[in-house]
C-alpha positions in Angstrom: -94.8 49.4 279.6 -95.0 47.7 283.2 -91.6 48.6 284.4 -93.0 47.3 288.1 -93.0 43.6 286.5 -89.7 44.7 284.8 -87.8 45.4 288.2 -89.9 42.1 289.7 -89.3 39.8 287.1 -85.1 40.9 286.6 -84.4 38.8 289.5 -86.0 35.6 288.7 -84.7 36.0 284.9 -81.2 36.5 286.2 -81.5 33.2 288.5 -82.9 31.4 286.0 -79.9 32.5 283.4 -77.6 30.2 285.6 -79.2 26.8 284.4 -78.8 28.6 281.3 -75.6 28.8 281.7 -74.8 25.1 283.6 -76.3 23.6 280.1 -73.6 25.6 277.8 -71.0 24.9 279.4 -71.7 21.3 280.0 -72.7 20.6 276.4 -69.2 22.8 275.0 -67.2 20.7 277.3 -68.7 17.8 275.7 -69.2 19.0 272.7 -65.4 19.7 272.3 -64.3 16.4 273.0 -66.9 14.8 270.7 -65.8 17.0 267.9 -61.8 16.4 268.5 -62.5 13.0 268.4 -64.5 13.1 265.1 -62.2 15.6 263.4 -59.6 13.7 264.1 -61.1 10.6 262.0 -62.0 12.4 259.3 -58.2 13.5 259.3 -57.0 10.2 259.3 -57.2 7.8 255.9 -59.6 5.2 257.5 -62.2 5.0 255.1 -64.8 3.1 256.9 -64.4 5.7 260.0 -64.1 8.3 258.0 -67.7 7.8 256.2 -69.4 7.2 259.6 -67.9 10.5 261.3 -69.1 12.4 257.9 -72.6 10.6 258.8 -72.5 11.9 261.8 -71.8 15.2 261.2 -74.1 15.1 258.6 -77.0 14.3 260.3 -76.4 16.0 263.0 -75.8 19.6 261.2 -78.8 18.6 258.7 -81.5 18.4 261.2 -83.1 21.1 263.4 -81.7 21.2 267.0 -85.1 21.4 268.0 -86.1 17.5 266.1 -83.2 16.3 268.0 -84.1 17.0 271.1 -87.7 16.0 270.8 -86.6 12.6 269.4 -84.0 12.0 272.7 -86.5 13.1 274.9 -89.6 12.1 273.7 -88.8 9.5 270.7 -86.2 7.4 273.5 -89.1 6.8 276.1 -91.3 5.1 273.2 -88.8 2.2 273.0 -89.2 -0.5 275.7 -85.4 -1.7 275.3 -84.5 1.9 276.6 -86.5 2.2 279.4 -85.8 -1.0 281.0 -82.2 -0.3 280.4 -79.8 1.3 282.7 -79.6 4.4 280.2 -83.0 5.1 281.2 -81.6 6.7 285.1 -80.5 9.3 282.6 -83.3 9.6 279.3 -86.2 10.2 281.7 -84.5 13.4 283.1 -84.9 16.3 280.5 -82.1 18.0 281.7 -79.7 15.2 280.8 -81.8 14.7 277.5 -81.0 18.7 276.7 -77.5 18.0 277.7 -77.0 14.9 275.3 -78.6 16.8 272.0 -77.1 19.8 272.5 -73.5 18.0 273.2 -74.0 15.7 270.0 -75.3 18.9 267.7 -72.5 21.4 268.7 -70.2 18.1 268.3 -71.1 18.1 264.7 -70.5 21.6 264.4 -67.0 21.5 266.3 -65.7 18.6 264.4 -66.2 20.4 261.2 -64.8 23.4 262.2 -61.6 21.5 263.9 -61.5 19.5 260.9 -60.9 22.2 258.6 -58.4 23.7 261.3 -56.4 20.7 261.3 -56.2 20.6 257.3 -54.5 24.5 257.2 -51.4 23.3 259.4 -48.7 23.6 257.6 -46.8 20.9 256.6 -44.2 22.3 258.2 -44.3 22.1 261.7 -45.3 18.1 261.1 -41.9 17.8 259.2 -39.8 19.9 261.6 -41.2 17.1 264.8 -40.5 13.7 262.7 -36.8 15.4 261.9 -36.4 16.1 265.5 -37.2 12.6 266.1 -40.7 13.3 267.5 -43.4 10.2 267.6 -46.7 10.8 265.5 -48.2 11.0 268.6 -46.3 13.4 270.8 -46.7 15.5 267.3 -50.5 14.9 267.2 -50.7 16.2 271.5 -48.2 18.6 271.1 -48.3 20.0 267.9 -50.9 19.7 265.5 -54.4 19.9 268.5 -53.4 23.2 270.0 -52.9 25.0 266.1 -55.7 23.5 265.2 -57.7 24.8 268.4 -55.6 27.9 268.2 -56.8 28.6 264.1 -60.6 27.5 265.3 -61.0 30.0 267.8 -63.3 32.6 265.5 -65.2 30.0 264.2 -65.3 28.5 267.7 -66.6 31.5 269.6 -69.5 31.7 266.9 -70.6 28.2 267.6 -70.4 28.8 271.6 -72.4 32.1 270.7 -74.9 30.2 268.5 -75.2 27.2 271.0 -76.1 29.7 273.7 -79.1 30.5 271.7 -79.7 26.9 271.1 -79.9 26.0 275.0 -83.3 28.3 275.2 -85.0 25.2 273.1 -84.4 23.5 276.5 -87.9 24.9 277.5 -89.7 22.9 275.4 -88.9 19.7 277.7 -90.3 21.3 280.7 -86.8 22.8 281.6 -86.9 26.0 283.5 -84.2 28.2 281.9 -83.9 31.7 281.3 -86.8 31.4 278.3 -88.7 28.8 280.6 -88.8 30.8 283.0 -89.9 34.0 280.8 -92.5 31.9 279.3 -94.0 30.9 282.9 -93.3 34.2 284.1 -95.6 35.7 280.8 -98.5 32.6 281.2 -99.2 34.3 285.0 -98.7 38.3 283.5 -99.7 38.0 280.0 -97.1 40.9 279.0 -95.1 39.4 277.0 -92.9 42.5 275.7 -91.7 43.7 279.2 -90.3 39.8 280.0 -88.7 39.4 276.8 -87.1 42.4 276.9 -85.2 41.5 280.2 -84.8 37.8 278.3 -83.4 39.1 275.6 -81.3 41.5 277.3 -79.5 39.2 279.3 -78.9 36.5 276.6 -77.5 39.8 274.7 -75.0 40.4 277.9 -73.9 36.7 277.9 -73.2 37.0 274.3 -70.9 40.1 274.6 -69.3 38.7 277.6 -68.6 35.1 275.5 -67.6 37.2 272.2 -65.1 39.6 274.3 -63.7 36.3 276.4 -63.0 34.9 272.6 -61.5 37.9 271.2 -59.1 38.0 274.0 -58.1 34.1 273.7 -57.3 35.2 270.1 -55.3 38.1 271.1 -53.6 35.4 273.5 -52.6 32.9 271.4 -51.9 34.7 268.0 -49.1 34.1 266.3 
């Protein structure tokens, strides 16, 4: 065990965790308004809507993360439409290519699991705002969204937890996050124990830290 390259490489892993970081939280933030807005049409009885978001979710939840970023980063530069487009400032940047198929898969993820939120409200609460003289849509903001975000918190934190795993996939287009970084830092060492060790102990603190933020959200906002 190299502990020399241990205390040398911590530094550069820890650095490096930050874009790690930048891409989560970019791609939940999305992610979460993507999957509000789907969840909310499969709630609704618009048949036509309803099928596509199911598509979407679908496909989205049926593929490997991994596909889906290869096809937006490398499958969108093979189609001349694209790159003479003005969406091309954007696909020709593999951070923003990460950022768009991580946003659209945890999307697919988060509609499903807000989805099945929003069907456990009770009727209830619904019933008590339209005899209070409450409009369908002050009930949807006020109402049924923040139960339905309240009740998806578990399932929530698991998919945050599971998309910070995801975002090390961003290596493979050349970004340099905390496993593209390990990876360079092991092509120049060849010891590839010692680096994943500090790797994988970091991506262990940011889970515990994520888990322990959820857990107290739930402790927050429990009934």
């Amino acid at each position: 065990m190299d502990f020399d390259l241990i205390v040398n490489s911590f530094p550069k892993l820890l650095l490096a965790s930050i874009t790690t970081l930048k891409l989560l939280s970019v791609s939940i933030i999305i992610g979460l308004l993507i999957g509000l807005f789907f969840a909310l049409i499969r709630i609704k009885n618009n048949y036509i809507l309803g099928k596509l978001a199911y598509a979407y979710s679908y496909v989205f939840r049926g593929t490997p993360l991994l596909v889906q970023i290869f096809i937006i980063y490398y499958g969108f530069g093979q189609v001349e439409f694209i790159r003479e487009s003005f969406m091309w400032v954007i696909l020709k940047e593999p951070y923003w290519c990460a950022i768009i198929a991580f946003a659209l898969n945890t999307g697919a993820y988060t509609s499903e699991i807000l989805r099945s939120a929003f069907q456990t409200i009770k009727p209830g609460f619904i019933e008590a705002g339209k005899s209070l003289g409450i409009s369908n849509k002050i009930i949807l903001y006020k109402i049924q969204i923040p139960i339905a975000i309240r009740q998806s918190l578990p399932a929530y934190g698991n998919e945050i937890i599971l998309m910070l795993k995801g975002t090390s996939l961003a290596s493979t287009v050349t970004l340099m996050d905390l496993t593209g970084v390990a990876k360079y830092i092991i092509s120049t060492t060849f010891k590839p124990i010692e680096v994943f060790i500090i790797a994988g102990s970091i991506y262990l603190f940011l889970t515990f830290v994520i888990h322990n933020i959820i857990k107290i959200l739930e402790k927050k906002y429990s009934y």
